[in-house]
C-alpha positions in Angstrom: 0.0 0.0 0.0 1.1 3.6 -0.9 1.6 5.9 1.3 2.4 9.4 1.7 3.1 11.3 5.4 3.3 14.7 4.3 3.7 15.9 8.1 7.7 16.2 9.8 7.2 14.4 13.3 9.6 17.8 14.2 7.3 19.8 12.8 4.5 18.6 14.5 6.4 18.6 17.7 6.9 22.3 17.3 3.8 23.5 16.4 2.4 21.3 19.0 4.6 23.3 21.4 3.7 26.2 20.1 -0.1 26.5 20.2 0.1 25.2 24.1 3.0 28.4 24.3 0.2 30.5 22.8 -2.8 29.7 24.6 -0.4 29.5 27.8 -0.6 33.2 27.3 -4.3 33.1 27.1 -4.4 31.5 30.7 -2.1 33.8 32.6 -3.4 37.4 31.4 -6.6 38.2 33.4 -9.4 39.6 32.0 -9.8 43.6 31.0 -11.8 45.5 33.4 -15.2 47.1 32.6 -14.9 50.9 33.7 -17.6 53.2 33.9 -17.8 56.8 32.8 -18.9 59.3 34.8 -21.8 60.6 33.5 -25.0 62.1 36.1 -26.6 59.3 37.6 -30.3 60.7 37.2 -30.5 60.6 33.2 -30.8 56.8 33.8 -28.4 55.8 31.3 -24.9 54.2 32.0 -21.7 54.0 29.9 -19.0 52.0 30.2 -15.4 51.0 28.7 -13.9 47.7 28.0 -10.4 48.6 28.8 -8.4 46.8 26.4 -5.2 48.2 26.9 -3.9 46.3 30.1 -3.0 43.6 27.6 0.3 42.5 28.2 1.2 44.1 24.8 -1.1 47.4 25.6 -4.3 47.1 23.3 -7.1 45.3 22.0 -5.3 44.0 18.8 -3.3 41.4 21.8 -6.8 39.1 21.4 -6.8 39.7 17.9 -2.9 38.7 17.6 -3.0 35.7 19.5 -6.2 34.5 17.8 -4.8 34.4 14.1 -1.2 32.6 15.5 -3.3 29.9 17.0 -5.6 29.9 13.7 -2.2 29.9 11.7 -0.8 27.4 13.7 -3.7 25.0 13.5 -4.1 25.1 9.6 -0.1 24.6 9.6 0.5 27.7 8.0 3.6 28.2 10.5 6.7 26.5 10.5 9.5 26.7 12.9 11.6 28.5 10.5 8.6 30.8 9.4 9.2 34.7 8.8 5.7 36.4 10.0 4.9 39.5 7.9 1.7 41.9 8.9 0.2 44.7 7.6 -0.5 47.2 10.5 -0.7 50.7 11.4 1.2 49.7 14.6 -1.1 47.9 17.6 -1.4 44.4 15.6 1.6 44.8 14.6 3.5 45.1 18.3 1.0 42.1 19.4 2.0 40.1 16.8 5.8 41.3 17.4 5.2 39.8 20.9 3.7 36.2 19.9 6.8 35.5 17.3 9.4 36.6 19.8 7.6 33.7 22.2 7.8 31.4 19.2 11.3 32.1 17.9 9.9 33.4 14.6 11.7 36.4 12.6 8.6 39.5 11.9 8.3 42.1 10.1 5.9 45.1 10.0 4.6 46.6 7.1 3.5 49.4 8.1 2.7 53.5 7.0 5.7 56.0 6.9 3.2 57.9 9.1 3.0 55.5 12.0 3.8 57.2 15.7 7.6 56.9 16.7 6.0 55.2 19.8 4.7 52.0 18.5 7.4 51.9 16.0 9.7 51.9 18.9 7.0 49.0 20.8 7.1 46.8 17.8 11.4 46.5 17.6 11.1 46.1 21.7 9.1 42.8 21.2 12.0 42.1 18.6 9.9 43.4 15.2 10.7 44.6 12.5 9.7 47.5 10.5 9.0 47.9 6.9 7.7 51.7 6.4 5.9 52.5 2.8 5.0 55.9 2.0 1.5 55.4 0.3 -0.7 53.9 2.8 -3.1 52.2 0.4 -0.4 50.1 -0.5 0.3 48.4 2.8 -1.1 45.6 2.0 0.1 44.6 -1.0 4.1 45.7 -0.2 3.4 43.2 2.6 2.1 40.3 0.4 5.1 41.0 -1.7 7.8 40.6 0.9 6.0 37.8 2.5 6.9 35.5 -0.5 9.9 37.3 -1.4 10.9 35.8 2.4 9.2 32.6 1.7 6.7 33.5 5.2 3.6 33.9 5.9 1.7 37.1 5.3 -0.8 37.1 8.5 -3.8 39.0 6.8 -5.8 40.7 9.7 -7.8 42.2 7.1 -8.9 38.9 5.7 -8.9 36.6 8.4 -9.7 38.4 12.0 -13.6 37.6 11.7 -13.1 33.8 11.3 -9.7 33.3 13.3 -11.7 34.0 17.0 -14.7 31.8 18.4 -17.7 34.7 18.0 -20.2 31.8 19.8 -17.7 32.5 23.2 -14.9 30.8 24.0 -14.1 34.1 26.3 -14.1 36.1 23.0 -14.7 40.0 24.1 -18.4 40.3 23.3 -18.8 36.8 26.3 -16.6 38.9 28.3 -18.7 41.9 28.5 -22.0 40.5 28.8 -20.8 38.4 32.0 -18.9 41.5 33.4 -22.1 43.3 32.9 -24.7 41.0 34.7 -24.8 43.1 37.8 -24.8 46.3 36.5 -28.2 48.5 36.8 -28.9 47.6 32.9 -27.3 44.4 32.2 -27.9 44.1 28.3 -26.4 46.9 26.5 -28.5 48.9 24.5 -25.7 49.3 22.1 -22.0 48.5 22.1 -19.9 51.2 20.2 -16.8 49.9 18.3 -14.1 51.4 15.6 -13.1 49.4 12.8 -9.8 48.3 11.5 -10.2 44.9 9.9 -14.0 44.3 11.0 -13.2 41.7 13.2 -14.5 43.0 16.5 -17.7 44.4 15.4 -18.4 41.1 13.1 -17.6 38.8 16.7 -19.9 41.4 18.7 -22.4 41.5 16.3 -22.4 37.9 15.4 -22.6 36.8 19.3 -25.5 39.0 20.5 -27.4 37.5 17.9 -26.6 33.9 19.1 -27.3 34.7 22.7 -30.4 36.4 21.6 -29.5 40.0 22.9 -31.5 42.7 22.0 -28.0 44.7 21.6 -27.4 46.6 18.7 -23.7 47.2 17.2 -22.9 50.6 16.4 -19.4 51.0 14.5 -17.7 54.4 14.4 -15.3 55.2 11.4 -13.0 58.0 10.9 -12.0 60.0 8.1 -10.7 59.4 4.8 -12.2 55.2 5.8 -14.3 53.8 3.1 -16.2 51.8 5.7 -19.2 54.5 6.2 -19.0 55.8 2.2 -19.4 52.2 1.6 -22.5 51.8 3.7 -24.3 54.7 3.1 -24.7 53.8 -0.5 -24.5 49.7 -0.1 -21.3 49.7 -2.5 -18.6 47.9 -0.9 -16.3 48.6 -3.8 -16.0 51.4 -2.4 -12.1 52.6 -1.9 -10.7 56.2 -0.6 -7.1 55.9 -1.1 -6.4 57.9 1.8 -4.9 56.4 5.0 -6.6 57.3 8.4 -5.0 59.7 10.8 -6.6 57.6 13.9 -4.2 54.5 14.2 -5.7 51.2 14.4 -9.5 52.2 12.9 -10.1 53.2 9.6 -9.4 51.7 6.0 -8.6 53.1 2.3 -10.7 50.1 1.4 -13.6 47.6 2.8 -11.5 44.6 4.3 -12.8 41.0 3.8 -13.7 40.8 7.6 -16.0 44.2 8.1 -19.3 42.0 8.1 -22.2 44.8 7.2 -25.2 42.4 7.8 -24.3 42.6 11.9 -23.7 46.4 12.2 -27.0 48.1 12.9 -25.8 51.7 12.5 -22.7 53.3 11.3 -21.8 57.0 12.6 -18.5 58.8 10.8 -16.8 60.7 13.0 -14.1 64.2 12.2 -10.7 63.0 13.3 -11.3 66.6 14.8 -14.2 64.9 17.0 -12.1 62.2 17.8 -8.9 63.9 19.5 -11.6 65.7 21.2 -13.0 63.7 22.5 -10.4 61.5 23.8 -8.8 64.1 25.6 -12.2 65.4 27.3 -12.3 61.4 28.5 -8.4 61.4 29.6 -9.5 64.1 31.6 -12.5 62.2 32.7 -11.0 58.9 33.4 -7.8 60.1 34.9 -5.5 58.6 32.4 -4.7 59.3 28.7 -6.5 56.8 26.1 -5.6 56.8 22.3 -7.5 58.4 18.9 -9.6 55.5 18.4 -11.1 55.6 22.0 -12.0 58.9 21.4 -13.6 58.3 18.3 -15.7 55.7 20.3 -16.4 58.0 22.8 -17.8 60.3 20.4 -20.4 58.0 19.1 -21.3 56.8 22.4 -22.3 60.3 23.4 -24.3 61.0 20.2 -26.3 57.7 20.9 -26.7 58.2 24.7 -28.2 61.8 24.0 -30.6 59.7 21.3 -31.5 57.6 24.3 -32.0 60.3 26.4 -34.2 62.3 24.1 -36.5 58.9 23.7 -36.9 59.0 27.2 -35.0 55.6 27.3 -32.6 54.3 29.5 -30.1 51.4 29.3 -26.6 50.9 29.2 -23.9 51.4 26.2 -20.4 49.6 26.5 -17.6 50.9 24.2 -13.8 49.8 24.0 -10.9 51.7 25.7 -8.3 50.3 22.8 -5.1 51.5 23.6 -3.4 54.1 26.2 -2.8 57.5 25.2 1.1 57.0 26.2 1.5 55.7 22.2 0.6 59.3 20.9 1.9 61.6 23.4 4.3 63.7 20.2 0.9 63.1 17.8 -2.6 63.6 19.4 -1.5 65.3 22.9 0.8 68.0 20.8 -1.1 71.2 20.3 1.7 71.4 18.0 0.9 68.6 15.6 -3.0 69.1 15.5 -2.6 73.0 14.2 0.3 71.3 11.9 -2.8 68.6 10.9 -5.4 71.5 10.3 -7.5 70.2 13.1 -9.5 72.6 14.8 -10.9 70.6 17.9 -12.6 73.5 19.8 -16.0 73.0 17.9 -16.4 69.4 18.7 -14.9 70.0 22.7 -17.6 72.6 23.0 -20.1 70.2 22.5 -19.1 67.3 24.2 -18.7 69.6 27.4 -22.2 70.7 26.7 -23.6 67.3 26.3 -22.0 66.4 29.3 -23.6 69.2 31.2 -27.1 68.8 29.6 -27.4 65.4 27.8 -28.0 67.2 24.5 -26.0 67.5 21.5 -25.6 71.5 20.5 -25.0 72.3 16.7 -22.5 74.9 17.5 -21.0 73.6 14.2 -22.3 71.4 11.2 -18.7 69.2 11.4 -19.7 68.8 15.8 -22.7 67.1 15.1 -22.4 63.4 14.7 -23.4 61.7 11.1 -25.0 58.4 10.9 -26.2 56.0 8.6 
C-alpha cells in the first residue's frame, strides 16, 4: 500500500509546542476590566469601557494577535523556520511582534511611513521589524510581496480576523462583556460602540448577540478618509478612498474582507477633529490618557446616549478603551501637531462639554454634530 506522510514528526512537535505556548498566554493574562464613565446618575443611562489596553502588549489588537497565531498554527500555516509579515498601522503589529518573539519566529511590520515613533519603537522592543511605505493604500500589497519574497507567511488581519476568533464565546470579548455586565443596573447593552480596522471585532460582537439572543445593537464608528461608512451609506462595498486614516488602528482606504455589514445596525462617521476631542475630554474624565480610536468611540457613544435620552429611554452602552494615550503623546497630545494637521478641535470639545452638562448635543458647528447611517 502507498503511502504518503506529508507531516515532519519535528514539525509537529513544534507546532504542537507552540499553540500550548500561545494559549499558555491566554491562561495567565486576566481579564480587561469594565470601567464606567462618569456621567449624572439621574439621566438613567450608564456608559461604560472595555479597557483593552492592560494587555500585556497594551491594546485590543493582543486578542486579535493571539487569535490568528493559533488559527495559523492549526491550519499549519507556520513553520518553525517561518518569517511572519503583517500589515499594520502599529497595535497588531506590536501584538503580533510579541507572539513571534515567544515562538522564535523572525517579523516584520509593514507598516505607513506615518506610524507614531511610539509603537514603531513597541514593535522593535518585542524584537519586530519594520517595513515603512510611503503610500498607505499600498500596505497591504508591499506586505504580500515581501512575505513570499521571504518565503513566510503574510498574517492577513484584514482577511482573516472575523473567522480566526470563536464569536459563539470561548471568552471572546463580546462573552466577556456580557458576563462583566450582569450586575450592573442595565445588564444588556442597549448598544455596544466599536471602531473598525479589519472588522473583526464588530463582526464577533455582532455575530454573538445575535446567538445569545441579545437585543443589543452594534454601532461601528469610522474616521475620516475610511471607506467603511462611504461604503455603507450607499451599499457599495467597492468602495475605496485611497487615503490612510489619521486615527491608528480604525479606519481603512478600502472595505477589508472581515468588516461583516449584515451585523452592524448603524454606522456613525466621525471628524478626526471629534475624535482627539474627545479622547482628551475622556483622559480628563478617566484620569488617564487613552488613544485616537477611543475617542472616536467615545464620540459616538455620546451621540447615541443623547438619542436615548431624548426617547426617554434608559439602558446601558459599553464601548472599547483600545489602547493608552502613552502611544501618541508627540501626535494627538501635541497642540503642535494638531494646528500642523489642520485640526480645529474647539468646535467638537464645546459640544461634548455641553452634552455632558445637559445630555443634548448643540450644533455649535455642522462638522460637531455626529453623522449616521
Amino acid at each position: 500500500m502507498e503511502q504518503l506522510d506529508r507531516c515532519c514528526d519535528s514539525d509537529r512537535a513544534w507546532v504542537t509546542d507552540a499553540i500550548g505556548k500561545v494559549a499558555a498566554d491566554a491562561n495567565r493574562s486576566a481579564d480587561t476590566h469594565l470601567l464606567p464613565f462618569p456621567l449624572p446618575p439621574t439621566w438613567g443611562v450608564d456608559l461604560y469601557l472595555k479597557d483593552e489596553s492592560v494587555h500585556p502588549t497594551g491594546s485590543l489588537k493582543h486578542r486579535l494577535a493571539r487569535s490568528l497565531f493559533l488559527y495559523a498554527l492549526c491550519n499549519g500555516w507556520i513553520r518553525p523556520d517561518t518569517t511572519i509579515v503583517e500589515a499594520s498601522s502599529g497595535s497588531t503589529a506590536v501584538s503580533e511582534a510579541y507572539f513571534a518573539r515567544m515562538l522564535g519566529l523572525p517579523f516584520v511590520a509593514v507598516m505607513p511611513a506615518s506610524t507614531s515613533k511610539e509603537k514603531i519603537s513597541l514593535i522593535e522592543f518585542q524584537g519586530g521589524q519594520c517595513h515603512l511605505v510611503d503610500d498607505p493604500a499600498q500596505v497591504v500589497t508591499e506586505a504580500r510581496r515581501l512575505a513570499e519574497a521571504r518565503d513566510g507567511h503574510y498574517m492577513d488581519q484584514f482577511t482573516y480576523a472575523e473567522r480566526a476568533t470563536d464569536w459563539r464565546g470561548n471568552n471572546n470579548i463580546a462573552e466577556s462583556i456580557y458576563q462583566q455586565m450582569e450586575r450592573e443596573a442595565h445588564p444588556v447593552p442597549a448598544w455596544v460602540v466599536v471602531g473598525a480596522g479589519t472588522g473583526g471585532t464588530s463582526a464577533t460582537i455582532g455575530r454573538y448577540v445575535r446567538y445569545q439572543q441579545h437585543c443589543t445593537k452594534v454601532c461601528v464608528v469610522d474616521p475620516e478618509n475610511s471607506a467603511f461608512y462611504p461604503a455603507w451609506k450607499q451599499s457599495d462595498w467597492t468602495t475605496t478612498t485611497g487615503r490612510g486614516s489619521r486615527i491608528e488602528g480604525i479606519g481603512r482606504p478600502r472595505v477589508e474582507p472581515s468588516f461583516q455589514p449584515s451585523v452592524v445596525d448603524r454606522m456613525i462617521a466621525v471628524p478626526d477633529a471629534a475624535s482627539l476631542a474627545a479622547m482628551r475630554v475622556g483622559a480628563e474624565l478617566l484620569g488617564r490618557r487613552v488613544g485616537g480610536s477611543t475617542g472616536t468611540n467615545l464620540w459616538g457613544a455620546f451621540g447615541l446616549i443623547a438619542g436615548m435620552m431624548a426617547a426617554g429611554e434608559r439602558g446601558s452602552v459599553v464601548t472599547l478603551l483600545c489602547d493608552g494615550g502613552e502611544r501618541y503623546v508627540n501626535t494627538y497630545y501635541s497642540d503642535p501637531w494638531v494646528r500642523e494637521a489642520g485640526l480645529d478641535l474647539a468646535p467638537h470639545e464645546a459640544a461634548i462639554r455641553e452634552f455632558l452638562r445637559t445630555g443634548v448635543w448643540v450644533s455649535a458647528s455642522a462638522a460637531a454634530a455626529p453623522q449616521s447611517a
